[in-house]
N, C-alpha and C positions, 0 to 999 in steps of 0.2 A: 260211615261216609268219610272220604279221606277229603281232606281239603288240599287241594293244590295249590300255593304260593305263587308258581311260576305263573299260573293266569293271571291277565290283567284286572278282571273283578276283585280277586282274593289279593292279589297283590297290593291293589291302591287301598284294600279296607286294612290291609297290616301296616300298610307306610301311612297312614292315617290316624292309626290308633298310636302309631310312634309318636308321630309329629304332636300330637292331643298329651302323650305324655311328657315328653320332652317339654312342649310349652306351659304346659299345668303345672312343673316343677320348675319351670324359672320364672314364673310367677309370684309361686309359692313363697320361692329363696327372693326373689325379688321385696315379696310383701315382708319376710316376716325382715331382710335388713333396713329397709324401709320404717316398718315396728320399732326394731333398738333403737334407730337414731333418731326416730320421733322420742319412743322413750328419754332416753339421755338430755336430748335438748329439754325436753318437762322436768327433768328431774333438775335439773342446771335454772332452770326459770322460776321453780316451786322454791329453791334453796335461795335464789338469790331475793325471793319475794319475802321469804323466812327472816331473812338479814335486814331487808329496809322495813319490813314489821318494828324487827326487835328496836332497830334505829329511832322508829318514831316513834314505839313506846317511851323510848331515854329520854327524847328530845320534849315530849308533851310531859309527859311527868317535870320534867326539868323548869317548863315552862309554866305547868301548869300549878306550883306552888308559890313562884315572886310574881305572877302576873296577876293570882287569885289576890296574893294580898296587898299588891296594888291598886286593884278596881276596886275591895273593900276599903281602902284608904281614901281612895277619891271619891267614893259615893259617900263615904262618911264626910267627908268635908265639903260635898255640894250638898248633902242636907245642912249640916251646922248654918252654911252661907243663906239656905232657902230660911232654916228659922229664924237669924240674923234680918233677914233681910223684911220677913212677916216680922218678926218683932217690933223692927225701926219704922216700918212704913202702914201699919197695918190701922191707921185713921187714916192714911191717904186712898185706901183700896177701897172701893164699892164693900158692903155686905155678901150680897151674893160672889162676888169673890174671891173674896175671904176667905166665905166657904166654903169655896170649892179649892180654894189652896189649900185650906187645913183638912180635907178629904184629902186630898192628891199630897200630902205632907204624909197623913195615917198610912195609907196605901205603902208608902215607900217605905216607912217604919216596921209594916208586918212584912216585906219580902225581905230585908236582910235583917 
């Protein structure tokens, strides 16, 4: 069987199958440039997320060795003032109390 082009059936199903390929291939190029530059910009977003990572590793380390030994300084010196303070007053305080500051004294003794 020969197919004739020049008919209008065969004709519109050839210009058809063009226009399906033609369109399917600037799609295609459409998607995959589409692809790189999503690419690039993640790879530009993952790198610059890399950077304020490293940054705030510096900055917490930095922080996190004069700031530790400062809250240890000052918790060491609001206990001293609390046993100071149970020491000078500790006939003026109920019993029960008492004992529950020297619980609540214990306590702070085993966390740091």
């Amino acid at each position: 069987m020969i197919i004739n082009l020049a008919s209008p059936l065969w004709g519109s199903i050839a210009a058809g199958i063009i226009l399906m390929i033609i369109a399917g291939t600037y799609h295609y190029i459409r998607t995959l440039v589409q692809l790189n530059f999503t690419e690039k910009k993640l790879s530009n977003i993952l790198s610059e997320m890399d950077s304020l990572h490293a940054k705030y590793k510096e900055e917490i380390a930095g922080i996190k060795g004069t700031s530790l030994e400062n809250i240890k300084n000052i918790m060491k010196q609001n206990q001293e003032s609390t046993e100071e303070i149970l020491a000078k007053y500790h006939r003026l305080v109920p019993p029960a109390k008492l004992a529950f500051l020297g619980e609540w004294d214990n306590m702070n003794k085993k966390t740091f």
